[in-house]
N, C-alpha and C positions, 0 to 999 in steps of 0.2 A: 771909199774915203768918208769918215766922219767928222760932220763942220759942228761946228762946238757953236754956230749964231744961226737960231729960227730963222733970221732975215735971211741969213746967205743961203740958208737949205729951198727958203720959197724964189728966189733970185735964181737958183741953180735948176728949180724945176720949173721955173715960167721962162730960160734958156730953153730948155730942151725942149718944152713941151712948142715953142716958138720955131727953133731948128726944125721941128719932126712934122710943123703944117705948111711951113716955108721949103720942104722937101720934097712934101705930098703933093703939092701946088705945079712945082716943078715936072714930075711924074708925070700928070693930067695933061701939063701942056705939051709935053712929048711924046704923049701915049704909051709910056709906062704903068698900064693900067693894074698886071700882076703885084708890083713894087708897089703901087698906090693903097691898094689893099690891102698889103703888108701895113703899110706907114699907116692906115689910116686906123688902125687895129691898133700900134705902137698909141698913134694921138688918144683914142678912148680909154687906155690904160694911164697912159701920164695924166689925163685928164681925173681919170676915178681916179688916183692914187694925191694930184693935187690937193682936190676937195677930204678926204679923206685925211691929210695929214693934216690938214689946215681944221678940220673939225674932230679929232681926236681932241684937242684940251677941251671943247668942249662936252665932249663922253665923259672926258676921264672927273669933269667937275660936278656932269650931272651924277654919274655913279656914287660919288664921294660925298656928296647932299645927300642922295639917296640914303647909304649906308648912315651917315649919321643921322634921321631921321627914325629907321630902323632900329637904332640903337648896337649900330654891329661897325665897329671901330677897328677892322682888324684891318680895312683897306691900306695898302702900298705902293707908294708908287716909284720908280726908278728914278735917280736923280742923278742920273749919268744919262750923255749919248744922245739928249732931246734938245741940245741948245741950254745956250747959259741963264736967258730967261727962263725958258721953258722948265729948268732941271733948280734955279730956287723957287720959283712955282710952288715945284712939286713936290719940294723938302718942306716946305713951310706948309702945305696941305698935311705932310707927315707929320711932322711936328702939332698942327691942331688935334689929329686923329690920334696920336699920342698923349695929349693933354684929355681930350674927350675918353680915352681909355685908362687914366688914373682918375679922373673924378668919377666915371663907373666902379672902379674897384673901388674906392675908396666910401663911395656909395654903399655897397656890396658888403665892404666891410663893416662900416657902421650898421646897416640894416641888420647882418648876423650878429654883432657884438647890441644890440637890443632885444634881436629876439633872443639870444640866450640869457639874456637879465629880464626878460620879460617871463620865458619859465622858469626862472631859477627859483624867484621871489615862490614864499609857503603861502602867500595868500593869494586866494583867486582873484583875476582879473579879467574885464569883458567889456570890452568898446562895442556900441552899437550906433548905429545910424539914424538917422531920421524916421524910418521907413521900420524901424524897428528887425533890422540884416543886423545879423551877428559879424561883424568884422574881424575881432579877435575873442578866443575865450582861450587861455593859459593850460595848463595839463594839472595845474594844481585846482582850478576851478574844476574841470571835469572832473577829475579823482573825487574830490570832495561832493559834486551831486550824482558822481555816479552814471555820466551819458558822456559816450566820447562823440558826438555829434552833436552840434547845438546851431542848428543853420539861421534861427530866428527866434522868437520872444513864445510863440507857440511853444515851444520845445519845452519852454520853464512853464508854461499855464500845465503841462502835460505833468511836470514835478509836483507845481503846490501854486495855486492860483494866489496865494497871497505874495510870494518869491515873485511872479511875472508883475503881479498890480507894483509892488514896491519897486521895482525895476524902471517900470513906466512913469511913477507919478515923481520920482525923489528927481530932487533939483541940487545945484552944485553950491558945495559944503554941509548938505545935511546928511546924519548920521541917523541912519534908522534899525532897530534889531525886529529880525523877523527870528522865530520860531519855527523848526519842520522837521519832519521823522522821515530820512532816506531810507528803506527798506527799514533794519529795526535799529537805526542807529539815529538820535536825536542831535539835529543842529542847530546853536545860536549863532544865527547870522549877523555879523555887525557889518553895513552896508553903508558904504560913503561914496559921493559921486561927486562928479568935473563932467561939464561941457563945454564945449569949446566948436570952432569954426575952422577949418583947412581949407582954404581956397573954394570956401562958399558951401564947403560942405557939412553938416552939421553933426557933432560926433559927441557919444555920451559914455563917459567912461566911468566903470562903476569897479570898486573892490570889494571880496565878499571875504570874513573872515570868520572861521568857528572860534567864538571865545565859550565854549558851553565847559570845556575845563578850567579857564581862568575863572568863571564866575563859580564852578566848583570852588577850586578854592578861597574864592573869597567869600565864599558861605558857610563852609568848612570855620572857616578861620574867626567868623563873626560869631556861630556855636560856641566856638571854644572860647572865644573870650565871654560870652556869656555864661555859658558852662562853669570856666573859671570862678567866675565875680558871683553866680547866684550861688554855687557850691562853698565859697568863702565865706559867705556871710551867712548862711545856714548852717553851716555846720559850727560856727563861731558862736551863731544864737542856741542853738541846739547844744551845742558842747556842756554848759552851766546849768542847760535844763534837766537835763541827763544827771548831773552829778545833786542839783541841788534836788529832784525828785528820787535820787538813790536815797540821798543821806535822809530828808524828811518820811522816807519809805523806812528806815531803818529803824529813826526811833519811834514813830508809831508801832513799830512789830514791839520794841524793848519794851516800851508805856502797856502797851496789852498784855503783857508777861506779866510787869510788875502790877497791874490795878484790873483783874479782871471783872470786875463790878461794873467798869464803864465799857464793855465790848459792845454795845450798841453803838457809840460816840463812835469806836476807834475802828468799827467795820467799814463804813463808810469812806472813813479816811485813807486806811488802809487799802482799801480798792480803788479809790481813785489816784493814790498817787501812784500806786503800781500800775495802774492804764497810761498815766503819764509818762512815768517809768517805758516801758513797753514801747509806745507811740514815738517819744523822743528818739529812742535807741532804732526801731524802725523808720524816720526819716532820716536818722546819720546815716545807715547804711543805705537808705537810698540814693540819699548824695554824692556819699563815696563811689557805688553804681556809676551814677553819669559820669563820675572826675575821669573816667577812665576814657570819655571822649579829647578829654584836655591831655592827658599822659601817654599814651603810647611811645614806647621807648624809639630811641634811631636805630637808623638799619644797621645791620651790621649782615652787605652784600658779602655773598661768597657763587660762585660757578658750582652749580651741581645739575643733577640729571632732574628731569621733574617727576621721573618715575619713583624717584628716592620718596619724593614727600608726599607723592599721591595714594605710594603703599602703606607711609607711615599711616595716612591720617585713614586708608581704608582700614587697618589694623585697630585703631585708636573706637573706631565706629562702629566696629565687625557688629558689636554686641546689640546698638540700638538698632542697627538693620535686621536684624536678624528677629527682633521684638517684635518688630512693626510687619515684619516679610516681605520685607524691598528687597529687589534683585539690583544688587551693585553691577554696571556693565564698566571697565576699565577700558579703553584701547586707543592707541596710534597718540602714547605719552612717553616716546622714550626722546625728550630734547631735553640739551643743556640749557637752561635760563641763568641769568642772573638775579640773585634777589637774595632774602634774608629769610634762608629756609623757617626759621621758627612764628615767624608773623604771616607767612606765604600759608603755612599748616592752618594758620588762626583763620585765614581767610577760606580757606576751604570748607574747614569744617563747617564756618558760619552759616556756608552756601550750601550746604550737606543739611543740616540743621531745618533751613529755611525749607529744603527740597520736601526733607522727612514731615514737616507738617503742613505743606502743602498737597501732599498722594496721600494725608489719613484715611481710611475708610476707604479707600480707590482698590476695585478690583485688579490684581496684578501689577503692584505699584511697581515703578522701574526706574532707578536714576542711573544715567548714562554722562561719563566723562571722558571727552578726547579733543583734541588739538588739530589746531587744521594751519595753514599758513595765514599770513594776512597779507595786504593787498602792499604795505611797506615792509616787506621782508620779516616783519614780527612774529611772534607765534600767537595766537589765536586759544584758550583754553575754554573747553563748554563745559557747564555744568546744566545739563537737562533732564527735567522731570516731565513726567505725565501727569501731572498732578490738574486741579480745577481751572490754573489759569487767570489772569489778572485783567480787571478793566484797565482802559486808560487813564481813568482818575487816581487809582493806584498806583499805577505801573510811575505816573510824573511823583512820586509821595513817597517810595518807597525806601529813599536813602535821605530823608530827612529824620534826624533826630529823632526822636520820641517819637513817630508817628508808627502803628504796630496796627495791624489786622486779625492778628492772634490776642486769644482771651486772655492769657498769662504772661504777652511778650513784652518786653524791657522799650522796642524800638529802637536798641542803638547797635542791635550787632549789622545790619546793611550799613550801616552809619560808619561804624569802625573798618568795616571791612573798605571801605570806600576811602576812608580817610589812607589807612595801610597802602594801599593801591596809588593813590596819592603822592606817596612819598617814594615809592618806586617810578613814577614817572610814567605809570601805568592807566588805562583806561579800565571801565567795564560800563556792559552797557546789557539788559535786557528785552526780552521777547517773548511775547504771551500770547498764547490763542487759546479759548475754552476748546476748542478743536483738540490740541493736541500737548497743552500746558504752559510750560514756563521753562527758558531758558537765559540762565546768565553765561554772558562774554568775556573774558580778560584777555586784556591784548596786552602782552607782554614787549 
């Protein structure tokens, strides 16, 4: 029989356990010594079995502390068959262990609904501690320096000792740009920090971002409008000089026809306005030259194969390779790109161009072009030469405008080609060693 009141079950068993030494008692005085032994076996089991029911709620409370101390909520307990105190007890224990098991989840949940906004974000991110322990550092931070391990601030003196010092010294709200070359790829770091205190604990949270393409283009941009406005206005000065050194060029020639008695007066004149002449017409067409960093036409993207515009433009160059005795190497360029095959040509050849007077004079000149994957599912195009190879004074110089290392070059074909790349949405980026020469990158 099952008593549904703790009291009646301890009432029922301080009965019996009463009956079975009031029996035992009896036995002894009769010399029932066999039966005595029995009963007295009966009494130390009623007995354990007293203590025992009677100290179960306390097991079952200590475990149930336990467990939620642990952080392991799964504890249950029967809320039938224990007594009516005993069985809401032990619903209402359910019931906290149940409450203690949605603020875990919910815990749970919010923790993974951050961490996956904490990789999602494109800019790196990297909390660290007092003690300078990496707490968190994001996948886009690592992709970006390049180490999928980063345990501590050592890690960054091991990248670019100025990256660690600026990590260390920058305090919250200032914005600092550091500089640094990952393998051969250059990054401008824009670096902003917050710290903060979590229950005593002190925590420095920094975001890294490469703006080295936004400040591309707004250098780009600040050319061209320069480019623009000094091409305007030269070629506007120049325009009249041009026309009023033709025309005074012209009747000096007639005047020497009609009065040759004076050819000493009109020799003079006659050659200097034609140096005029000459000089004028040679700075418009330099002008016109640079407009062409302001004008590059829009894209007009189309899906083609890369191999289509790699043969066109080795076709287009057969002739200058072949002058020079460069060995063209093609391979591993059979991808579809997107892009606007006719300015894509422009940019190659430039890089072709660039390659051929960098290996002059070089025994067994060789330019080698092919495609490799990148690290964001991109495609990767190299354009490598053997050639002398570039300082690093150069190598930061070499996509700026008019800056040229060649004795007859313009300076604006890396300029254009850089701009074209630009508008595709494209990077490039190069790599030099007098070791083994110069290699540019377009990641498509």
């Amino acid at each position: 029989m099952v008593f549904k009141n703790f009291r009646l079950q301890i009432v029922l068993r301080v009965l019996l356990l009463t009956g079975a030494i009031t029996l035992f008692a009896w036995c002894i005085v009769h010399g029932y010594y066999l039966r005595s032994i029995y009963l007295g076996a009966a009494i130390l089991i009623l007995l354990i079995e007293l203590i025992w029911y009677t100290d179960r709620f306390n097991r079952d409370l200590k475990n149930f502390l336990t467990s939620l101390l642990q952080s392991d909520f799964t504890t249950h307990f029967h809320t039938t068959g224990n007594g009516k105190s005993i069985d809401e007890l032990y619903s209402m224990l359910n019931k906290i262990a149940a409450a203690f098991r949605n603020i875990s989840v919910q815990k749970e949940v919010q923790y993974r609904y951050l961490e996956m906004l904490f990789e999602h974000v494109r800019v790196g991110i990297l909390s660290v501690d007092a003690t300078g322990k990496v707490q968190h550092a994001n996948q886009a931070l690592k992709t970006m320096l390049q180490k999928n391990i980063l345990p501590d601030l050592h890690a960054f003196e091991n990248i670019d000792a100025s990256l660690a010092y600026t990590i260390r010294e920058i305090r919250t709200g200032e914005t600092r740009l550091v500089k640094l070359r990952i393998q051969q790829e250059v990054l401008q770091l824009s670096i902003h920090a917050s710290e903060f205190k979590l229950e005593d604990m002190y925590y420095k949270l920094i975001s890294m971002q490469n703006i080295r393409q936004e400040l591309d283009i707004h250098e780009m941009d600040a050319w061209q409008k320069l480019i623009h406005v000094m091409s305007h206005e030269i070629m506007n000065s120049v325009s009249p000089i041009i026309s009023l050194s033709s025309t005074l060029h012209g009747l000096v020639v007639q005047s020497k026809s009609a009065d040759a008695s004076v050819t000493s007066l009109y020799d003079p004149l006659h050659q200097g306005l034609d140096a005029i002449r000459i000089r004028s017409e040679g700075l418009y067409n330099f002008t016109k030259t640079y407009r062409k960093l302001a004008t590059i036409p829009k894209l007009s993207l189309a899906e083609i194969n890369l191999y289509d515009i790699v043969h066109r433009v080795e076709v287009l160059m057969a002739g200058n390779l072949k002058e020079h005795g460069i060995a063209l190497t093609v391979t591993d360029i059979n991808q579809p790109v997107m892009v606007d095959p006719a300015l894509m040509e422009h940019v190659l050849i430039n890089l072709l161009l660039n390659a051929i007077d960098a290996i002059a004079g070089k025994t067994e000149p060789s330019i080698h072009i092919y495609t490799t994957p990148s690290a964001k599912g991109q495609v990767n195009i190299h354009v490598r030469d053997n050639g002398e190879g570039m300082d690093e004074t150069t190598l930061e110089k070499i996509f700026i405008p008019f800056y040229t290392t060649k004795k007859n070059g313009s300076g604006i074909g890396l300029a254009i080609t850089k701009q074209i790349l630009q508008l595709h949405h494209a990077d490039i980026r190069v790599s030099s060693s007098p070791a083994w020469g110069s290699e540019f990158i377009i990641t498509l």
